[in-house]
N, C-alpha and C positions, 0 to 999 in steps of 0.2 A: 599508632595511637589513633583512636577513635576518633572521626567526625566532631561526632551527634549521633541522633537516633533521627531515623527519617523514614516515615512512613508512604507510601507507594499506597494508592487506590484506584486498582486498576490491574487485571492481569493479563491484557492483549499487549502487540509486541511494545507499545507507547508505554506503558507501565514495566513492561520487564525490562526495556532497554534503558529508561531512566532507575531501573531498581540495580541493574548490573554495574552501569556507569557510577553511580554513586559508593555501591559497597568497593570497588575499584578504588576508590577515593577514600577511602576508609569510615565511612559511615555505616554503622549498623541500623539496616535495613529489615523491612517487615511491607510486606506484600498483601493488601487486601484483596480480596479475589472473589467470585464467585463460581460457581460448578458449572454455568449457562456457556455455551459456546454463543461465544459477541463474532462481531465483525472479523476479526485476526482470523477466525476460525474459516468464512468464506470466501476473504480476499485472493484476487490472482496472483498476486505478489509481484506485479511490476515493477520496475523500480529507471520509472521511465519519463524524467522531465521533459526532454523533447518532443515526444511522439503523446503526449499526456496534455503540450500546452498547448493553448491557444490567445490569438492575439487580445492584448488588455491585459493577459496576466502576467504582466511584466516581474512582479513581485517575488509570486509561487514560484515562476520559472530560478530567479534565481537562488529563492532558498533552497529547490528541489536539488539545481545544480551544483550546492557548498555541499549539499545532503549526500547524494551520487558520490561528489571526491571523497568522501569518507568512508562509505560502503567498500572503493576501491584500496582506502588507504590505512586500514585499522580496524571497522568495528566488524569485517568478518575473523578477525582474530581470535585463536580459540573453538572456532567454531568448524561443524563440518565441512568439510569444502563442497558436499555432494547438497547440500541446502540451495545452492545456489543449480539455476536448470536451463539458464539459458545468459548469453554474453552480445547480443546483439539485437536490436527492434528493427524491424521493417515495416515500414508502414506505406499501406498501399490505396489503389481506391481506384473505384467498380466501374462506375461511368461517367460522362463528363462532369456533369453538375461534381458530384465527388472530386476529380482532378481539379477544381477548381478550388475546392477546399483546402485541400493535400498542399496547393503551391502558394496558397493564403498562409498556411502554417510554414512552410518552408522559407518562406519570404520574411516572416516574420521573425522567425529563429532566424535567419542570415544577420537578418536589422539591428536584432539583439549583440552581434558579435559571436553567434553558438553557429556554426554554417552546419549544415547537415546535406549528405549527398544523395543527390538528386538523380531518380535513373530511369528510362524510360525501357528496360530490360528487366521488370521485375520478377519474371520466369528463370532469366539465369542467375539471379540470386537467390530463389526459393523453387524448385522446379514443383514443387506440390501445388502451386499456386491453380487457380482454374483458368482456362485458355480466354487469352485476352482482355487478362489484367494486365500490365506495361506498366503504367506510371506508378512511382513510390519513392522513399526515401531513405534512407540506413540511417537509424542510429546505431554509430557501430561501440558507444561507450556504455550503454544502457544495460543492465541486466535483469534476470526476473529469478525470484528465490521459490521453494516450496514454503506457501505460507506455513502449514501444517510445521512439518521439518524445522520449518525457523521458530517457531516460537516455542517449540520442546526443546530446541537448542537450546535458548536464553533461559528458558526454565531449568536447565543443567547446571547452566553457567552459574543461574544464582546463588540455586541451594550450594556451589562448592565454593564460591564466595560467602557461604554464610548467611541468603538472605534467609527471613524465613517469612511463614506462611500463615494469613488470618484470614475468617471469614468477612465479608462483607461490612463495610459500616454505610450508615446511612442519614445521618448528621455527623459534622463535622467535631461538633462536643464530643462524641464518643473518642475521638482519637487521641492518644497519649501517646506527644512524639516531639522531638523538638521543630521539627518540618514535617512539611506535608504536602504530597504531591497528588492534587487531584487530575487523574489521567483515565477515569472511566468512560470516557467516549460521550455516548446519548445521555447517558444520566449523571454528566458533570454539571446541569444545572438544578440538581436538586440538593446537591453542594451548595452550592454557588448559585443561585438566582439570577443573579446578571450574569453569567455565561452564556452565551449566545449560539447554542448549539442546538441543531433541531435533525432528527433522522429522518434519510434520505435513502430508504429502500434500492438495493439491486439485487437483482438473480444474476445467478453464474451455474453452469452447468459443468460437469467433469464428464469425459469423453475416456472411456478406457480402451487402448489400442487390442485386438483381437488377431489371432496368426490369418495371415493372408489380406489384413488389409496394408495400405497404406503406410509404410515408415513416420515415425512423430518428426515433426518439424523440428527444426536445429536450433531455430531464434525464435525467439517474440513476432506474432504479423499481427500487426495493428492494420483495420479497412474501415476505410467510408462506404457502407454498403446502401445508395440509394438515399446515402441525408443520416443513417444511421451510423454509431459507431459500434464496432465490435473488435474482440481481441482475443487472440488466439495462445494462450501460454502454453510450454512445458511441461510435461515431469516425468518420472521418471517411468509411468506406465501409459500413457496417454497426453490428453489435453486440456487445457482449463479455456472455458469459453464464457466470456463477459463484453460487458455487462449495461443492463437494462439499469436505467437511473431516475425513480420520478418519487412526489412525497404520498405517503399515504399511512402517516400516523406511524405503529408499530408494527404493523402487518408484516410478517416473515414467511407469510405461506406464497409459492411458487405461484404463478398463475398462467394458466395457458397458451395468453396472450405474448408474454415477455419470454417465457419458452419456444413458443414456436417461430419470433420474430429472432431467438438468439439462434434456432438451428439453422432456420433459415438462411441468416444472413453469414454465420460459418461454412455451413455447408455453399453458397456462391461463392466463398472465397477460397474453400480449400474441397473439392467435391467428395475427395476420399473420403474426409471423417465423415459419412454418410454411412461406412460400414464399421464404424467403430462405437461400441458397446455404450451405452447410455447409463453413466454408473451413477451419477447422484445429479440431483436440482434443490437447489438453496438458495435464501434470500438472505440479506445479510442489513444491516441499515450504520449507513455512512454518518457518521458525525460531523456535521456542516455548518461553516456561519455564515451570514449574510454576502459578506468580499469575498469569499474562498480559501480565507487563510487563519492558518491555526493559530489558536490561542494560548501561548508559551511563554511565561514570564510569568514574574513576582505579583500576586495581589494581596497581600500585609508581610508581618513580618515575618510570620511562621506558615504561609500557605503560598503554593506555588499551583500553575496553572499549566496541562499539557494535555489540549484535547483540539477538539474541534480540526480534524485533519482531513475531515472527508474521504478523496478518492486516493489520498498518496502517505496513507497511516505507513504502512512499509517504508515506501522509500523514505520519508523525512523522519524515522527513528533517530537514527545516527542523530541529524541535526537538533532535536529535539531534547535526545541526552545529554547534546556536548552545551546549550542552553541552561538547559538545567541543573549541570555539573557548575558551570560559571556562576548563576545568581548564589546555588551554595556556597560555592568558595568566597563571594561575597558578603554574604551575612555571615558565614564563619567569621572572614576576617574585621566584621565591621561588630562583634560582640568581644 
């Protein structure tokens, strides 16, 4: 038995995950979308609340971590298993000022009740690593997915559940639905006005492995290179290399400066991919609010709210659908 009809505005993984969870739930679903590759399309796909937080964000940390047990306990369900590229973070860091960070965050995660292990052998857990790196940390619960891969997933899932597929709306009047999920990212306040979401540009680079260099790393390395942060993902032909974080309106063009600061500070961390092909640079802009944390939950009776995720769009999917799935079955039952 059907739902309701619930329209979905937004087709990055926030919009397909709440579009999947719901037709799951027996709602017939309809998908606004547009042809523009968004954020989903340049994210690393971490899915990495430890090695992601830092002290103060007590909060994110633990919705990241309700998010994580889900990733681990259901919503890869259905799904390819090869989506996913990596089952461990390492997080390391350059020189001292850095090791000083690194046990800032570890200390904190301890504080928290989340202990994360601590090693000062960070050669024999990564040997790619560059000589006289030592200090870092395991997350060894963390995983990292092919963002690409995962959101063609969900776009599988949906259509065989039935959703279907509309272009773009751009007032909220146009939509004929009993709900309504505004989940478009940067431009959830042109919906919604008082949303509080503003883009927040970052470059990432993709690193294609070449014969004779270097083997691709096995896990996630996250480093403090020098006060900067950089991260090193998976996949299945190379490396994803991120990310540069600062505001500058809509701007998606790469620029020199955040490129050569990303090669840079990868290449101190791991010297080999120095021979490894230079396949793309992209800019991507992060949907961010003021606190750091997303904005997910009911704003009347027919419009619902699931944007504003910033750097952890990927990981807090899961949490986000199972959010959204709940306020539904709420107003179901409360008409």
């Amino acid at each position: 038995m059907m739902a309701g009809s619930l329209a979905v505005i937004g087709g990055g993984v926030i919009g397909l995950s709440v579009a999947r969870r719901a037709a799951q739930d027996g709602w017939s679903v309809r998908v606004h979308r547009t042809e523009a590759q968004g954020a989903s399309w340049v994210a690393g796909g971490m899915l990495a609340p430890h090695s992601e937080g830092w002290p103060g964000e007590d909060a994110l940390l633990a919705i990241g971590l309700e998010s994580l047990k889900l990733w681990h306990t259901g919503f890869l369900d259905g799904l390819p298993p090869e989506v996913v590229t990596a089952h461990e973070s390492l997080v390391v860091a350059v020189d001292r000022a850095d090791v000083a960070d690194l046990k800032t965050v570890a200390d904190w995660l301890s504080g928290q009740g989340h202990p994360v292990t601590v090693t000062t052998a960070a050669r024999d857990v990564e040997p790619l690593l560059a000589q006289g790196i030592r200090h870092g940390f395991r997350a060894d619960t963390e995983l990292a997915v092919d963002n690409r891969a995962l959101v063609a997933a969900l776009e599988r899932a949906c259509a065989e559940l039935g959703v279907q597929w509309a272009p773009p709306v751009y007032e909220l009047a146009a939509v004929d639905a009993d709900q309504r999920v505004i989940a478009n990212g940067i431009d959830a306040p042109t919906l919604w006005p008082s949303l509080a979401v503003h883009p927040v540009k970052g470059e990432v680079l993709r690193l294609r492995w070449r014969k004779g260099c270097m083997p691709l790393p096995q896990r996630v390395v996250r480093a403090r290179v020098h006060g900067r942060a950089v991260y090193l993902v998976p996949r299945g032909d190379g490396v994803v290399v991120g990310a540069t974080q600062y505001e500058h309106g809509r701007d998606t063009a790469p620029v020199v400066r955040g490129v050569r600061d990303l090669l840079d500070d990868a290449c101190a961390v791991m010297p080999g991919l120095g021979e490894y092909e230079l396949a793309e640079c992209a800019a991507g802009l992060r949907p961010m609010t003021p606190d750091g944390l997303p904005l997910v939950g009911r704003l009347d009776e027919c419009t619902l709210a699931a944007t504003g995720h910033g750097r952890n769009g990927f990981l807090l999917a899961p949490w986000t659908a199972e959010r959204i799935a709940m306020e539904l079955v709420a107003r179901r039952g409360a008409t």
